[in-house]
N, C-alpha and C positions, 0 to 999 in steps of 0.2 A: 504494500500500500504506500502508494505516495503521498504525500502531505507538502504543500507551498513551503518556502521557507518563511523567517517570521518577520515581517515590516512594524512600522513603528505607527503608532491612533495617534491620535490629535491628542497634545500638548505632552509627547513623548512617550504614551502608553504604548506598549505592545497592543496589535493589532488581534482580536483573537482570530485564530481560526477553526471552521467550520470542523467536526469533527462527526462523519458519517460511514453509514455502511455502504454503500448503493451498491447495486451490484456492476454497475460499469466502470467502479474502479480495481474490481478482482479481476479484470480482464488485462490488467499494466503490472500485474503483480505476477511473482517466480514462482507462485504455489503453480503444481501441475496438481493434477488428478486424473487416478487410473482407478479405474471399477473392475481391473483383474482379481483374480481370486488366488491371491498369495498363501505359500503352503504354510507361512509359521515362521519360517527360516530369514535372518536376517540377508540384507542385499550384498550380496557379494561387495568386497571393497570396502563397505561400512563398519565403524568402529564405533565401539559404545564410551560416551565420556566414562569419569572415572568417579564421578557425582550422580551416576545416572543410578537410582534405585526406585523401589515401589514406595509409595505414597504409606504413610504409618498413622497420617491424618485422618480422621471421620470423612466419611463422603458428604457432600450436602444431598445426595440425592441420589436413587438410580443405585445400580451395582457396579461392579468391578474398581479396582484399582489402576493409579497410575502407573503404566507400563506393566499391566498384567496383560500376556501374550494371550492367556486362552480364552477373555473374555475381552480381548478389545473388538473393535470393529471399524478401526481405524490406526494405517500406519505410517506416521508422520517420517520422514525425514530431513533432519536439519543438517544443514552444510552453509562452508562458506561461503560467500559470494565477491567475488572479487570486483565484480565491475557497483557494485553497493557502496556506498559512502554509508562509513557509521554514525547514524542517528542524524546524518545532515539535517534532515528534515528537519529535525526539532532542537536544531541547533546546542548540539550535546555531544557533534561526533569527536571520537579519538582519532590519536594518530593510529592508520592501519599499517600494525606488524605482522611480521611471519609467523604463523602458527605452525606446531607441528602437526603432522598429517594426522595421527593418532587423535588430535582432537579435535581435527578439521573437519567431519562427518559424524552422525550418528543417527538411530533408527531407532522409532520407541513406540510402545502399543499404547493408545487412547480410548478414550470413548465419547461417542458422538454426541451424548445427551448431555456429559460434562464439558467438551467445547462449544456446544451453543450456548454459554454463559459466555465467549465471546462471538459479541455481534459480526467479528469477520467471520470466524468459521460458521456458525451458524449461516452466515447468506453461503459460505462457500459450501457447506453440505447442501444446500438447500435444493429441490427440487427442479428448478431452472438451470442448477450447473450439474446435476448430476446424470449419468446415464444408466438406464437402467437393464436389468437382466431376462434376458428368456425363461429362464425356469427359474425352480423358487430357491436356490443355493443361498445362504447367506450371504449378503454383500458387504465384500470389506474394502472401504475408501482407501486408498493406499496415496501420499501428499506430500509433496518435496517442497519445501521451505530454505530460501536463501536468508544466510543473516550474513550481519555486517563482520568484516574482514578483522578484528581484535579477537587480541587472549580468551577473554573472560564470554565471549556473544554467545555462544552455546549454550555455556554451564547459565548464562542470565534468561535465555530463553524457557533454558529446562522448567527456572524456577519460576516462571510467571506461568507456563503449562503443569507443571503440579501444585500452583495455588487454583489451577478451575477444579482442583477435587475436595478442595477445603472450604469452608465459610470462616476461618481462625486466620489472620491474617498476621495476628501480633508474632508468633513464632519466627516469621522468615520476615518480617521487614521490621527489625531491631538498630537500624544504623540510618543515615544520614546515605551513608555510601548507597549502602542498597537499595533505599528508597530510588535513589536519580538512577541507579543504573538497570532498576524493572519499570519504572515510570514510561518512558518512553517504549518502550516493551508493549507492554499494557497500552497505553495511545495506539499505538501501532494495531495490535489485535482488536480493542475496541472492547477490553475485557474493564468492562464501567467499573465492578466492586474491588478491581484492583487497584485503577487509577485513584478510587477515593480515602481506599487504605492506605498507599502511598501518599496521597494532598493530606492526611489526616495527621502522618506522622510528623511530615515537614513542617508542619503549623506550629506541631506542639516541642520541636526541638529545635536548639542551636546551630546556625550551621558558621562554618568557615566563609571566607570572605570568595575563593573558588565555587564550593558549592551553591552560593549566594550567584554568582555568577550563572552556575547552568541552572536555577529553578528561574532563574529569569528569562531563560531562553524556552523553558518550556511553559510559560504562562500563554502565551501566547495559543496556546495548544487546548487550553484547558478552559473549560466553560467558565462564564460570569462567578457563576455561585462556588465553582469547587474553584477558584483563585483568588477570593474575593479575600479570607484572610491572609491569604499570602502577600498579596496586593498592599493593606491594611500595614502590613509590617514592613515592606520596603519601598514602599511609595509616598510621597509626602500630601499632605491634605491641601497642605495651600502652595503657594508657589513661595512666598516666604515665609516656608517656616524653619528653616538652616537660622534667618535672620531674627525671629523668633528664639530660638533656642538660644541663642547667643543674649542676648538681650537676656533673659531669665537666669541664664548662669551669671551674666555678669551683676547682675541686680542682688542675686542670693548670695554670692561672694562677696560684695562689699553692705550687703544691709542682715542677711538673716542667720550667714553660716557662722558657727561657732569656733572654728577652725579660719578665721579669715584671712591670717595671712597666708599659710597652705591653699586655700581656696585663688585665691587674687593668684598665685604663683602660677597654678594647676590655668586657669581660667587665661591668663598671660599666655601661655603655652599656645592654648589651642588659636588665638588670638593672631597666634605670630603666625601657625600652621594652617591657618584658613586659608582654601583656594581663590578667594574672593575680593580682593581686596576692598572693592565698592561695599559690598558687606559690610566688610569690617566700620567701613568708613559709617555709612548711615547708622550704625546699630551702636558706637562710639559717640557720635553726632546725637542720637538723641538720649544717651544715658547722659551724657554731658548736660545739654538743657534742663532734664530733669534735678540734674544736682545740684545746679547753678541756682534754679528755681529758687531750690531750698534755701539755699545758703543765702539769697538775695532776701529772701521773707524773711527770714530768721533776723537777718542783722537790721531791716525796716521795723520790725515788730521790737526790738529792741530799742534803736533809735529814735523810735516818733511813737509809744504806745498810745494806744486811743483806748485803752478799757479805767476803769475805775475800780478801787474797790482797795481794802487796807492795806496797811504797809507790809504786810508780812503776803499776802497775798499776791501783790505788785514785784516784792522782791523773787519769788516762789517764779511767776511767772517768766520774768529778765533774766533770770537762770536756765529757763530752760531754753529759753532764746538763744541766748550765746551759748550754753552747751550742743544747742542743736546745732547751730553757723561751724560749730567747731570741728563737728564728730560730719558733716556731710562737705565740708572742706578738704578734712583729711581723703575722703574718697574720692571728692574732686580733683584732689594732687595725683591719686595712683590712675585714676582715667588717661589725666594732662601728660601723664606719663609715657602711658601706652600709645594715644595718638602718637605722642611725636618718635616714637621708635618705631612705629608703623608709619610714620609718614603721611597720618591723617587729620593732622591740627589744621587744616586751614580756615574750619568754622569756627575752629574752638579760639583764633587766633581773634579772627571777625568780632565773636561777642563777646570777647574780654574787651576789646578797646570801644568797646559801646556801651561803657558801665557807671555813664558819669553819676547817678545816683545811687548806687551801691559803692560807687567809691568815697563820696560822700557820707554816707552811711556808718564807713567803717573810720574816716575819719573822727568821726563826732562819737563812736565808740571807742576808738583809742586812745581819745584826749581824757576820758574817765580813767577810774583806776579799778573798776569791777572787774573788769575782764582779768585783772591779775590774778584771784581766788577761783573765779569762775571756769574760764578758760586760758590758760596761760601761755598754751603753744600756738594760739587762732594768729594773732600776729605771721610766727614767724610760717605759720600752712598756707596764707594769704599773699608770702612772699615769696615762696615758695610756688607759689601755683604761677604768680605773676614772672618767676626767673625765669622758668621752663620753658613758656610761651616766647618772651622776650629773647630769649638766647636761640633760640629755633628762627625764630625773626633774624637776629642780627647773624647768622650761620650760614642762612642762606637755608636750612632745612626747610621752613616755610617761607616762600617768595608772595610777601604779603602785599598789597599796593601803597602808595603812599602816605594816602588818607589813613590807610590803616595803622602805618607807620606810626604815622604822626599823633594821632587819635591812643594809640597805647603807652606812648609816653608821656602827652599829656593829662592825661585819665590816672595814671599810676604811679607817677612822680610823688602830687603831694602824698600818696597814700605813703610811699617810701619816705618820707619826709618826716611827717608823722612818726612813722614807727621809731625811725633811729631817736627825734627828741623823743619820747614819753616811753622808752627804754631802756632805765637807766638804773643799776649799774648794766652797761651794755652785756653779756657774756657775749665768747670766743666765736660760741658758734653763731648769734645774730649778727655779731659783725661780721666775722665771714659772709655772711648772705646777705647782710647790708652792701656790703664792699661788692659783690659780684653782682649784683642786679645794679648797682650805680653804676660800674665799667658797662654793663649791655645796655642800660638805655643811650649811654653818651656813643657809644659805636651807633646805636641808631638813628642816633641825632643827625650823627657825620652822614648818614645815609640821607637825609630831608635837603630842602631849596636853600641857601643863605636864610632867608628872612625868616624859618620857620626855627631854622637851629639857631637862630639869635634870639628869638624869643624864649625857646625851650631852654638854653645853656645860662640865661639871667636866672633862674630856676632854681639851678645846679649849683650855686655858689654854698648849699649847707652841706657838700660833700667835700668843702676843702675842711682844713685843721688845721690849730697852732702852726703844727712843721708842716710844710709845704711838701717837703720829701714823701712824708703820708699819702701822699694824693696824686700819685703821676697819673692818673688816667685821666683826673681833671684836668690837669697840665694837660695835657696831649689834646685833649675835648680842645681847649682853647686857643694852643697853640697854630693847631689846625683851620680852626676858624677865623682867625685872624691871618694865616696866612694864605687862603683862598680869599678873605675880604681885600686884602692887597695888591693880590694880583693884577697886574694891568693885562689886558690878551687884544691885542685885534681886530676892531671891531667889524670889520670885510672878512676876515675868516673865520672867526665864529660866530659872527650875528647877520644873519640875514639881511 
């Protein structure tokens, strides 16, 4: 029996195909059939596999056993076929090796009322193909069957023709392996309660990322309902749902798992190993707004409260504000992170320097002295979030426009301004990150028109000190600018 190979349905699905008996496809197929009246004796030249025995299974019906000679009335033989592709059809074939002869042929006794449980032999005994006898002798169907040119095609036949004498399915399809390698078998004969024994198994086990591979090739093959969970288990429901997934790992890693820095590491991983990068980017893109949200309400709610109610209640509340600005900061920093290692800050770039009310916000919170019991790290995660961005910017990792340029150092300036006065005594490590975020904004200064860096750099005068030596980067800011402000150049060769 032939069967189409398997094309792809609309929006990638496998295609099914139609899966029938008719009888004008027995007519393309290697079964012969002879209505002589064979003595018993096996065909000259044939050899019995080495797996070939009588069935020790219950019948589901009828007498005789598999491969009982006195009471068959049917004598199959199976051979190789060489001009056969194995399992092409249902896209499962192996490579075809040499067999030896000894198991390249065999010959076995059946019975007819236990292969009409598959619908090929059933039409292929069937009254239309067979001929009949002059007198009343017993008639014994005698049927040559070509299988596919591999090791194991015989001994897999054998075992889908002694599962038509059983209704117990569980004993011989125990494995993943066995399953794929009688499945197409079964397809092939049309033997229905085998193919569902087989879909039954594959549902409810594991398989390998190969096997995963050929039950894919065989969906195709298999009706609506008997692929439908299989379908369920490697098919996605929406078309974003990879981006979905991502999204929810990254959400439970930084808000619900208990294990969160393990999580953030694990969740990093897959982040880096996505094949997607657009993915990556949208599903970064908008955990980031969400966070941003947070952190933006918390420190408004902090800043401007509009509730009433006593001092102990008012205090209760301002607490949870800035612990909350603090703890969804911190997870703000490990995202800001991730984009710019993945190369996908250029929103994240956008709506930091569009923050003139949040930066204000955290102004008019740093000039108080709550935040020191409350939250004590919010400062340096705020500048911290602001480096990351900033240093990406002036790297050239994100090529951000000018506006943009311009717009993030203005906006973040006073906030670094701020922090260094009303943290005091400074420790090692704020000034550290004070010091490195004031060298990135003055590189990006140097990036803007004259008249923007001249504005920005009057700014910058609370990043000098006492000693002048302290401060080479503002040196350098200024030196620079002053010595492009001097320059005379040509005005026919560079100005129009």
């Amino acid at each position: 029996m032939t069967i189409g190979s398997a094309t792809e349905g609309v929006g990638g699905a496998p295609k099914k195909k139609q899966r029938v008996g008719s009888n004008s496809q027995l007519s393309s197929t290697r079964a012969v059939i002879d209505s002589s009246f064979p003595d018993g004796t096996l065909m000259e030249g044939s050899h019995k596999s080495p797996t070939l025995r009588r069935s020790s299974s219950v019948p589901c019906g009828g007498g005789g056993e598999f491969n009982d000679s006195a009471s068959a009335d049917v004598i199959l033989r199976l051979h190789l076929d060489n001009h056969r592709s194995p399992f092409d059809s249902f896209g499962t074939s192996s490579e075809s090796v040499p067999v030896p002869v000894d198991e390249s042929d065999v010959q076995i006794y059946l019975h007819s009322h236990f292969l009409r449980r598959s619908k090929y032999f059933a039409t292929l005994l069937s009254d239309r193909w067979q001929q009949h006898n002059d007198d009343d002798s017993p008639k014994i169907h005698r049927l040559n069957l070509g299988v596919p040119p591999t090791p194991d095609s015989i001994n897999d036949y054998l075992s889908v023709l002694q599962l038509l004498y059983t209704d117990d399915f569980s004993t011989s399809i125990n494995s993943v392996v066995t399953a794929l390698a009688l499945l197409p078998i079964a397809l092939e004969l049309l033997f229905e309660d085998c193919i569902k024994a087989c879909v039954k198994f594959l549902e409810a086990v594991p398989w390998s990322e190969d096997e995963e591979r050929k039950i894919l090739n065989l969906i195709p093959f298999l009706s609506n309902e008997e692929s439908k969970e299989l379908l369920t288990r490697i098919s996605p429901v929406k078309n974003d749902s990879s981006e979905e997934m991502l999204h929810g790992l990254i959400f439970s890693a930084i808000h619900n798992h208990p294990n969160m820095a393990f999580a953030k590491a694990f969740v990093a991983k897959l982040l880096r190993d996505f094949s997607s990068r657009e993915s990556v980017r949208r599903v970064l893109d908008k955990v980031f707004e969400k966070s941003l949200k947070v952190v933006k309400e918390s420190l408004e709610e902090y800043s401007s409260p509009n509730f009433r109610g006593d001092h102990n209640e008012t205090e209760a509340i301002q607490r949870l504000n800035l612990h909350s600005a603090m703890t969804n900061g911190k997870h703000l920093l490990w995202l800001v992170e991730r984009m710019i290692e993945l190369r996908v800050a250029d929103t994240a770039v956008r709506a930091w320097s569009e923050q003139a009310s949040f930066t204000a916000d955290l102004q008019r919170a740093f000039r108080d002295d709550a935040w020191r019991n409350i939250a004590p790290s919010l400062p340096a995660v705020v500048l911290r979030c602001t480096s990351r961005l900033a240093n990406a910017v002036a790297t050239g990792n994100i090529l951000a426009a000018r506006q943009v340029r311009m717009k993030l150092v203005k906006d973040w300036l006073p906030v670094l301004i701020v922090c260094k006065d009303n943290i005091s005594p400074m420790c090692t490590n704020h000034k550290s990150l004070c010091l490195e975020l004031e060298d990135t904004f003055l590189r990006i200064i140097s990036t803007l028109p004259m008249a923007d860096a001249q504005e920005l750099l009057q700014q910058c005068l609370s990043f000098s000190t006492r000693n002048v030596e302290d401060c080479p980067h503002l040196v350098t800011a200024f030196t620079t600018w002053f010595r492009r402000a001097n320059r005379s150049l040509p005005a026919d060769k560079f100005r129009q």
